[in-house]
Structure formats: structure tokens, C-alpha cells
C-alpha positions in Angstrom: 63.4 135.0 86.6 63.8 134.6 82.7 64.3 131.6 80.8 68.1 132.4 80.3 69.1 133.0 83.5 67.2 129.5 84.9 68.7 127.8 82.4 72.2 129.5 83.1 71.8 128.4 86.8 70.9 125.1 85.9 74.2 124.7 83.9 76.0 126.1 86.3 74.7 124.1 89.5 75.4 120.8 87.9 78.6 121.6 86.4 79.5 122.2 90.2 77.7 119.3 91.4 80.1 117.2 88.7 82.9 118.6 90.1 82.1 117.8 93.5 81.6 114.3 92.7 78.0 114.1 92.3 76.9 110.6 90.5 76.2 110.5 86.8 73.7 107.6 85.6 75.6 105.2 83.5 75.4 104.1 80.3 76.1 105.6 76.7 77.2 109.5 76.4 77.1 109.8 80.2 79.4 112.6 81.9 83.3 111.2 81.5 81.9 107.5 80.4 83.3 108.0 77.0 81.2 107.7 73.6 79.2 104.1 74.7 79.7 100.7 76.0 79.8 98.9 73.0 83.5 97.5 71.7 84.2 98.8 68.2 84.0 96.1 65.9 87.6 95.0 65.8 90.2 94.5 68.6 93.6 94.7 68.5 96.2 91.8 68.2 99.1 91.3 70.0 101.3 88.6 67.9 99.0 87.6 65.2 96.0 86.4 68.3 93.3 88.9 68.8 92.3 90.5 72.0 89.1 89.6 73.9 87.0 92.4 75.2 86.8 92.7 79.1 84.5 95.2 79.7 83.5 98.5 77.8 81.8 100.1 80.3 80.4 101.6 82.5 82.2 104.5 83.3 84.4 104.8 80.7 87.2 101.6 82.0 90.8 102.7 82.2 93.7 101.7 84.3 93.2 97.8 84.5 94.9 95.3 87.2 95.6 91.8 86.2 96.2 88.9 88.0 95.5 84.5 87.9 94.5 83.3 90.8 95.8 79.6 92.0 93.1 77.8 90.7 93.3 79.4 87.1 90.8 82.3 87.2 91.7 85.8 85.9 90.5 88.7 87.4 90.2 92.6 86.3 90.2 95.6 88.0 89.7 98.7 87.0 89.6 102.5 87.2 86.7 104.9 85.9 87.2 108.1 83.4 84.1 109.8 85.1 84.7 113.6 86.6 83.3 112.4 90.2 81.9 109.3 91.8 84.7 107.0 90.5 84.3 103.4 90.9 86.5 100.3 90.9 85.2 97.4 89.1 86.1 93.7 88.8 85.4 91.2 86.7 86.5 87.5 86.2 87.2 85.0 83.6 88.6 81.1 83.3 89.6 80.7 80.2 90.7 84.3 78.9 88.1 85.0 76.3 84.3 85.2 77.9 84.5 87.8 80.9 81.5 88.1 83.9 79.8 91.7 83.8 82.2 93.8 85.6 80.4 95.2 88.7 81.5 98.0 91.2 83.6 96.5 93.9 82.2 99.8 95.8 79.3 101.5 95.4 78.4 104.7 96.4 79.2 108.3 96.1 82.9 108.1 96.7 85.5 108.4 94.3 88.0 105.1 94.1 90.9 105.3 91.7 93.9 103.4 90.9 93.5 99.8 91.8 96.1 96.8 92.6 94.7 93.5 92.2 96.1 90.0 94.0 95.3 86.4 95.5 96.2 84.3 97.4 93.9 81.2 98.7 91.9 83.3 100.1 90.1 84.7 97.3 90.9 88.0 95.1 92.0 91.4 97.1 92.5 94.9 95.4 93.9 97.9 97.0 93.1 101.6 95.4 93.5 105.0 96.4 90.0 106.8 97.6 88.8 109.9 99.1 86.5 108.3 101.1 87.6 110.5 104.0 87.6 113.7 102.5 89.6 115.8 101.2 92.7 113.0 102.6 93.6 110.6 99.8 94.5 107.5 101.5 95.0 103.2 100.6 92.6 101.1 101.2 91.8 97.5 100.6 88.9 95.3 99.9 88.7 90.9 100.4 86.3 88.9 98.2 83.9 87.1 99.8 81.3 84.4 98.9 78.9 87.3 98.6 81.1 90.4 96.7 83.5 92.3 98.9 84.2 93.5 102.3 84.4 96.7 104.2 87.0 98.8 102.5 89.9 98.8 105.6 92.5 101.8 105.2 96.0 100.4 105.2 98.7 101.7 107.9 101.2 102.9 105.5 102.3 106.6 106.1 102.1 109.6 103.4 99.8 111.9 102.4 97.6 112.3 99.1 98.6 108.8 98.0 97.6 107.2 94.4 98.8 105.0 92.2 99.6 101.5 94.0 101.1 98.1 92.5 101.7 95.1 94.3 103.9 92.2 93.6 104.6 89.2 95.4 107.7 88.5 97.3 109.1 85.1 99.2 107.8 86.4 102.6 104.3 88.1 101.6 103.7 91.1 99.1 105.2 94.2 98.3 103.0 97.2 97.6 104.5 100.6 96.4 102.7 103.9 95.8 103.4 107.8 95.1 103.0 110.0 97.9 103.5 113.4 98.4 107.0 112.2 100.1 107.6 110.5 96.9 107.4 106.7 96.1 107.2 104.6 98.9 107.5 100.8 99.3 106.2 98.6 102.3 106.1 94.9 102.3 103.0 92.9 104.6 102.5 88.7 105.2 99.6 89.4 104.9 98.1 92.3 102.6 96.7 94.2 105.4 99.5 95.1 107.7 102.4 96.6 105.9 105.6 97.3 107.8 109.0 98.7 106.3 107.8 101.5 104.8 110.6 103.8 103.3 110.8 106.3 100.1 112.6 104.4 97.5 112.5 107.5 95.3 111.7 111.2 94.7 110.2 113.1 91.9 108.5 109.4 90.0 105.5 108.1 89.3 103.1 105.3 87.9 105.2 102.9 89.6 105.4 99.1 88.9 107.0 96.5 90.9 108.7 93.1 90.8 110.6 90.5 93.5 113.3 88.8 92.1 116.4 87.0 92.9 116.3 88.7 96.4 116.0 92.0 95.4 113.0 94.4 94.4 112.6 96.2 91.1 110.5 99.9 90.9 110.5 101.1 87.1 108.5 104.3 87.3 107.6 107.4 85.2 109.0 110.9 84.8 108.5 113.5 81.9 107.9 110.3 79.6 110.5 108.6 79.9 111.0 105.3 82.4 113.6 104.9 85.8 114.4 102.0 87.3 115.3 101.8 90.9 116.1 98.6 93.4 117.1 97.3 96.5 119.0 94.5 97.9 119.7 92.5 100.9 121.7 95.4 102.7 118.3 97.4 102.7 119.3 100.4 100.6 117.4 101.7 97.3 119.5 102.4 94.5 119.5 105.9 92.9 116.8 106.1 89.9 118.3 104.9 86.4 117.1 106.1 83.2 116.2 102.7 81.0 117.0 105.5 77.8 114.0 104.6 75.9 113.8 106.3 72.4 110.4 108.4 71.7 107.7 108.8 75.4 107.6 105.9 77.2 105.2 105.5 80.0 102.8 103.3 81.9 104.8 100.9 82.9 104.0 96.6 84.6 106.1 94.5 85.5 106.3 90.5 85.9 108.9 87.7 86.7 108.7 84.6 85.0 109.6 81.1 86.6 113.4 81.7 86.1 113.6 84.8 87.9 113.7 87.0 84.8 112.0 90.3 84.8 109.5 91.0 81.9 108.5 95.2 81.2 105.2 95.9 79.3 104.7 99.8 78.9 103.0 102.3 76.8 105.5 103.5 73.5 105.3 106.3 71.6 108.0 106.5 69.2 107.0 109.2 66.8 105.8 112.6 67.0 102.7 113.9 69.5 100.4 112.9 67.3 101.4 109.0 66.7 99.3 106.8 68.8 100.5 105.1 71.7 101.4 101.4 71.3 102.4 98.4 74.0 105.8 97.1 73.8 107.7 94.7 75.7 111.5 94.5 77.2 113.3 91.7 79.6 115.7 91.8 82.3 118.8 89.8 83.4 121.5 91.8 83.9 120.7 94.6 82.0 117.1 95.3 80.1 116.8 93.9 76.2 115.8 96.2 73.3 112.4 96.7 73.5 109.6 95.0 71.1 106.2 96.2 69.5 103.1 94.4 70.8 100.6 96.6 69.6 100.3 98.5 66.1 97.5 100.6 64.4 95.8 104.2 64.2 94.7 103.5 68.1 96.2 104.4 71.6 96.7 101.4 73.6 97.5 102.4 77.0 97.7 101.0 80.9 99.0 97.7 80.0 99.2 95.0 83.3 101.3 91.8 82.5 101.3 88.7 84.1 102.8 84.7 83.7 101.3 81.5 82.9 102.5 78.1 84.5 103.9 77.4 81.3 105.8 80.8 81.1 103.6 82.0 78.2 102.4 85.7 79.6 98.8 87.2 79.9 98.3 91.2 79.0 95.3 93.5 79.7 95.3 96.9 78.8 93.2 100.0 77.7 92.3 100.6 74.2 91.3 104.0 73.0 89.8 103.8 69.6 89.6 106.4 67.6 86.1 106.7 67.2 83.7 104.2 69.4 83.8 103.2 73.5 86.9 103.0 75.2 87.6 99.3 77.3 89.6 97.1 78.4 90.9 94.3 76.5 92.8 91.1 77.4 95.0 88.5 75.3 97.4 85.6 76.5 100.3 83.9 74.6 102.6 81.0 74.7 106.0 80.6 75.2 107.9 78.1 73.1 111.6 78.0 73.6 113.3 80.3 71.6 111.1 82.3 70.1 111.8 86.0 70.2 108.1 86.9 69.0 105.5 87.9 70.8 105.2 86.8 74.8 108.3 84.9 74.2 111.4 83.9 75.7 114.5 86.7 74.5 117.2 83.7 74.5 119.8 86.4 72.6 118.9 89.5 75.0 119.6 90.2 78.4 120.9 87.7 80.2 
């Protein structure tokens, strides 16, 4: 056999091998990890306070999950770029600004995508989409425990070739929603294992987010780049989807409720042309949603954003960063409240009400 042809065989057998979800060894310029693992040397700011770097590898981080457990500690999950082999990750911080080594919540040759970090006083929980019985993409979810995580358990929620879950709490438990091939379903569970009441709330959306307040729950979700809200109240009906009529592409988007019920929108903003990077900006709900606001500016995209409260009602952001040239990563910045401001993370006193 010549030298071309081995070499063609070669190239071909682990292009295939990629596809089919064989592992790639981690680590700088590996297969769909991005450039490296280092963070470029600055990060961006979100009202005048500069972001801390979560992680910037392996794996090439995207799609983060945010949330503060009860006794302060923040925790990050997150999604891999890789072709195959896709891990979640996790890491944890107490203060905001020095993170643990995120490890795989997983390991294996498996692909897990899309996760949905809570807690309760139990410890941390993510659910995320895997193919762990192939070819069926189905929910599954992980506890911590005193020694990492346990046996992924496949949730009892119907549809097929499911991705994409968010969870948010709700007076009785949690509320989880997800895209199916049925379209996006909600279910609500005491207990984040068993999930009953599962219905479509809407067709033809994705990306959803989701929120519990003032009795009802809130699904803004994505289609053709721009954002839809739908709900439901008491009587058990969804509403039919909303356009929030965005100028420019907005997508990604989180949702969170602060102490006083009102609903707070971080999403990814485009405003320009194609070519203009994607920023973060941030609207409110009362009634009716505010105007939205900047967060982010710069020659970078900055992408998945996940948004939660402080006690205090300042609010706590991680997102993705893709710089222009260096390692994509995950990046995470918290800001106060004070009454009346209409900067940053703050209260919109003159918006929706």
C-alpha cells in the first residue's frame, strides 16, 4: 500500500471515529476545544466591574448554568464544543472571583449536552440532555455527593430527542422545561426527580428559559432570532407565544425573579449587521417588559448568558466569551442593587411596572 493511500485511510478512519464520538485528549488545539485553555488577558466588564474567569477549558466551555446554593456557594455548569464525547462540567466558588478546577460531572465516552443546574439543601443537582442510550436523546439527572456525583437517573418526562433544559423554582418544587420533538414541554416535580404535569406549552421554539412568579410561569424562548414569551396561570392553560419585538437578533435567553416578584431577562443582542459581535443585555418585567439595556460592549461575542439574584437583590451573571483571537470560557461577574439606580444589575424604578 503506498504512503498516500495509508495516510488517506488514516485521515479518513479518524475523521469517522470523531464523528462517532470517539474521545479526543484534552488540552490546547485539541479537536472542537477551541485555540487553548488559557483566558486572553483581559475580561470583559459588565457595569464598570470586571468579570472573573470560571474556567477556560477543557473542551472548549460553552452553555453555562448558574445557580447560589443556600449557604452562599456558586456553582457552574457547563457544556463542551467538542465534535463527540461531550462532557458536563462543574465547578464552584464562595465569593465570585476564585473558581475550583472544573471537573467532568461524567466521564466516559458519552456525549452530555445542555445542562440545568439547582439546589436545594441537599447539595447541587444538574439535569442535561445525553445520548447515553443511543441513538434516543433523553433527560437525565445527576445529585452531588460527599464524593462527586451520582448515577445519572433518566427523568420520566415524555418526548423524543429532547435538549435544551432550564429549571426554575416554583412555591411547590421546580419547574423544568425543554424542546422536544413535540415542541417545548414544561413539567413541574417536589422533588427534581419525579416530574408530573407534563404538557407542550408551545410549538416551533427553542432555547427556552423559565421563571415562577406571582402564580404564574414565564417561558421566553427563541425563534429565527428573535425572542417569544409564553405563560400560564392558575386555570392551567399556556398562552399563545408573544413576540417581545426586539430590534436587531436576539437570542439566548435566562431568566430570574427577584425578591419582589419581578422578572429580570438577560439574553444574547445583536443589534447591527451579521458581522457585529453579539453582546448581553438586560430587560425587566411587571406588567409589560422594559426597554432593554447593554451589559456587555467590545469587538467580542459574549453569548449563553445564565442570571441569577443575590439576597440583597443585586444579580449574578455567567456567560460565554468568544474572543476574537485566544480560548473561549466561561466568565462570571455579580453586581449590587442600590435603590434607584437604572445602571447595571439594578432596579428599573421608571420601566415596567
Amino acid at each position: 500500500m503506498s504512503l498516500f493511500r495509508r495516510i488517506f485511510i488514516a485521515a479518513v478512519a479518524t475523521a469517522a471515529l470523531s464523528a462517532c464520538g470517539a474521545e479526543a485528549p484534552f488540552g490546547p488545539g485539541a479537536p472542537g476545544q477551541g485555540p487553548g485553555t488559557r483566558p486572553p488577558a483581559s475580561l470583559p466588564t459588565v457595569g464598570g466591574q470586571q468579570a472573573a474567569a470560571v474556567s477556560f477549558g477543557p473542551e472548549g466551555p460553552k452553555t453555562p448554568s448558574l445557580y447560589r446554593a443556600a449557604d452562599g456557594t456558586w456553582g457552574v455548569a457547563y457544556g463542551s464544543e467538542k465534535l463527540g464525547n461531550k462532557h458536563i462540567y462543574f465547578a464552584t466558588s464562595r465569593d465570585g472571583a476564585s473558581w475550583t478546577p472544573a471537573a467532568a460531572v461524567q466521564p466516559g465516552a458519552l456525549s452530555d449536552i445542555d445542562p440545568a443546574l439547582f439546589a436545594d439543601s441537599r447539595g447541587f443537582h444538574v439535569i442535561f440532555a445525553s445520548n447515553r442510550e443511543v441513538p434516543t436523546w433523553a433527560l437525565y439527572v445527576c445529585d452531588q455527593t460527599g464524593t462527586g456525583w451520582s448515577a445519572p437517573e433518566r427523568l420520566n418526562v415524555p418526548g423524543a430527542m429532547v435538549s435544551e433544559p432550564a429549571v426554575t423554582a416554583t412555591p411547590h418544587g421546580w419547574a423544568l422545561t425543554y424542546r422536544s420533538s413535540d415542541g417545548l414541554v414544561v413539567a413541574e416535580s417536589a422533588d427534581g426527580h419525579n416530574w408530573y404535569e407534563a404538557r407542550v406549552a408551545a410549538t416551533h421554539l427553542g432555547d427556552p428559559a423559565i421563571a415562577s412568579a406571582n402564580g404564574r410561569l414565564h417561558v421566553v424562548a427563541h425563534r429565527s432570532a428573535q425572542l417569544y414569551e409564553v405563560s400560564r396561570g392558575p386555570s392551567g392553560a399556556w398562552s399563545a407565544p408573544k413576540s417581545l419585538g426586539l430590534s436587531g437578533q436576539a437570542i439566548n435567553p435566562a431568566l430570574a425573579v427577584d425578591r419582589n416578584g419581578r422578572i429580570a431577562l438577560a439574553f444574547g443582542w445583536r443589534r447591527g449587521g451579521p458581522d457585529d459581535p453579539l453582546q448581553l443585555a438586560l430587560a425587566t418585567r411587571g406588567d409589560a417588559w422594559s426597554a432593554p439595556e447593554a451589559l456587555t460592549s467590545g469587538g467580542d461575542d459574549n453569548v449563553n448568558p445564565t442570571l441569577q439574584f443575590l439576597p440583597d437583590g443585586g444579580r449574578a451573571l455567567a456567560w460565554g466569551i468568544y474572543p476574537a483571537a485566544g480560548a473561549r470560557g466561561i466568565v462570571f461577574a455579580s453586581l449590587a442593587a442600590p435603590q434607584g439606580s437604572t445602571s447595571g444589575f439594578a432596579y428599573f424604578p421608571g420601566g415596567a411596572r
